[in-house]
TITOR-546796 format. One record per residue: residue in three letters; x, y, z of N, C-alpha, C in turn. Coordinates in steps of 0.02 Angstrom, whole numbers, plus 50000, padded with zeros to 5 digits. Atoms other than C-alpha are relative to their C-alpha. Layout:
BEGIN
ALAXYZXYZXYZ ...
END
This chain:
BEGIN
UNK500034995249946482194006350362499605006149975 UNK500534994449999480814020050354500255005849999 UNK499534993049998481494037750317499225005650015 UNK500404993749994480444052650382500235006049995 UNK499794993650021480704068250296499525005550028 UNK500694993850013479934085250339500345007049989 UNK499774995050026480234101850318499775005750052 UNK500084993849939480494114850492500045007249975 UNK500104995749995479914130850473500195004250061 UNK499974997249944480944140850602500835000650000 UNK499354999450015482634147250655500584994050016 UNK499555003749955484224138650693499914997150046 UNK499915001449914484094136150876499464994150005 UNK500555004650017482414127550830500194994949962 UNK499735006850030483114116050709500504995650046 UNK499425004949984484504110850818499704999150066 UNK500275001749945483474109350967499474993049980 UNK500245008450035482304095950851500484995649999 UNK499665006750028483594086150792500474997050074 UNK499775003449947484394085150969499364995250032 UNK500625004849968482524078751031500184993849958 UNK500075006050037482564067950903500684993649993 UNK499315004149978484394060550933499814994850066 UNK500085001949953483844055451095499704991949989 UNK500485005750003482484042351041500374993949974 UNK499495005750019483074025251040499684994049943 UNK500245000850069482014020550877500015002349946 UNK499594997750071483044031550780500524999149982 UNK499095003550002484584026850698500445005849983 UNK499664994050047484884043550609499715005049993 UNK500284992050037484364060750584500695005349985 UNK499564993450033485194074850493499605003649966 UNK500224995850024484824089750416500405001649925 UNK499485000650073485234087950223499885006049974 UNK499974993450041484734105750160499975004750045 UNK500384993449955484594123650249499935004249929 UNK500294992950037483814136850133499535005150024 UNK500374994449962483334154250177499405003249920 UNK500194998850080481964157650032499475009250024 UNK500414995450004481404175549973499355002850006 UNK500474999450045479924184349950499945004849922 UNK500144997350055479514189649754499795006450039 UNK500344993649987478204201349811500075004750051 UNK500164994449940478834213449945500705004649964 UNK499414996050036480164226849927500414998250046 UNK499564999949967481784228149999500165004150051 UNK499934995849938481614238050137500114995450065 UNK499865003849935481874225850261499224999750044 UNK500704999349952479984228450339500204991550027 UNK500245004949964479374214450443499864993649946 UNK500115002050033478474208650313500414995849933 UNK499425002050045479974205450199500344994450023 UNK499565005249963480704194550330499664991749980 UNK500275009150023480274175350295500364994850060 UNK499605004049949480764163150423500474994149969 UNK499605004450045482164150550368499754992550015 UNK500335006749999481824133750308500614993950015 UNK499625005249994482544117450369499734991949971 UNK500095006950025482504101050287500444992650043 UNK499465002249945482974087650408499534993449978 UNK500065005550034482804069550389500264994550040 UNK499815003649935482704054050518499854993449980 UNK499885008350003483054035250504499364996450066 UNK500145005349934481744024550607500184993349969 UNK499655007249997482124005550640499184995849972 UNK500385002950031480374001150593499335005149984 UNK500474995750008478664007150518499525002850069 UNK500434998649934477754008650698500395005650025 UNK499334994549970479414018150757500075007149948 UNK499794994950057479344028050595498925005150034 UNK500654995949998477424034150648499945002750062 UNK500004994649935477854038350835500555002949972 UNK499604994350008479344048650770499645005949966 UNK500214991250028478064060850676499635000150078 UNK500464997849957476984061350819500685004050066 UNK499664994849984478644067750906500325005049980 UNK499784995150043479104077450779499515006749987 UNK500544997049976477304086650810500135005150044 UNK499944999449939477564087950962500545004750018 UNK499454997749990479184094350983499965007749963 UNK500314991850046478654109050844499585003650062 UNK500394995749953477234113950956500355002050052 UNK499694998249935478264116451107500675004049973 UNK499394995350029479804124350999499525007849953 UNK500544995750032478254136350914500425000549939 UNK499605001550085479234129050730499334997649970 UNK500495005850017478104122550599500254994549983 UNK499635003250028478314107250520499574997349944 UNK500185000950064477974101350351500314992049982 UNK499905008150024477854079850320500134998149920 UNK500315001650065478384077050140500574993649984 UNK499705005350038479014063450039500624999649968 UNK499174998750022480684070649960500005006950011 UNK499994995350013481294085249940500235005049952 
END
């Protein structure tokens, strides 16, 4: 079974609005979200500016039933970013 990992750039509401899209599809067996981390930046100060802010990262992670099913789930996993204005990031582990 084909595992597609990626990595959402965006808040809460956005992650759990993916993984509900992605519940839906009936060429997935599984998704979850195995990590949340909110990561710093080194270089800014602590003032809270704008700039300091970082958007939080989600690591989420979806079962298809086969490799064809595993290559339309990125293309809704795309998809679903663009219309949630999340990024998303395709990688191999994490």
């Amino acid at each position: 079974m084909p595992i597609v990992r990626f990595r959402l750039n965006g808040g809460d509401a956005q992650a759990s609005a993916m993984i509900a899209a992605l519940h839906e599809l009936d060429h997935v067996d599984r998704v979850e979200e195995v990590a949340d981390q909110m990561h710093d930046r080194d270089d800014t100060s602590s003032q809270g500016l704008p700039s300091d802010q970082v958007a939080d990262f989600h690591n989420i992670e979806a079962h298809a039933t086969n490799n064809k099913s595993a290559g339309d789930l990125r293309d809704v996993v795309e998809t679903a970013a663009r219309d949630l204005s999340a990024a998303v990031e395709f990688v191999d582990r994490f």
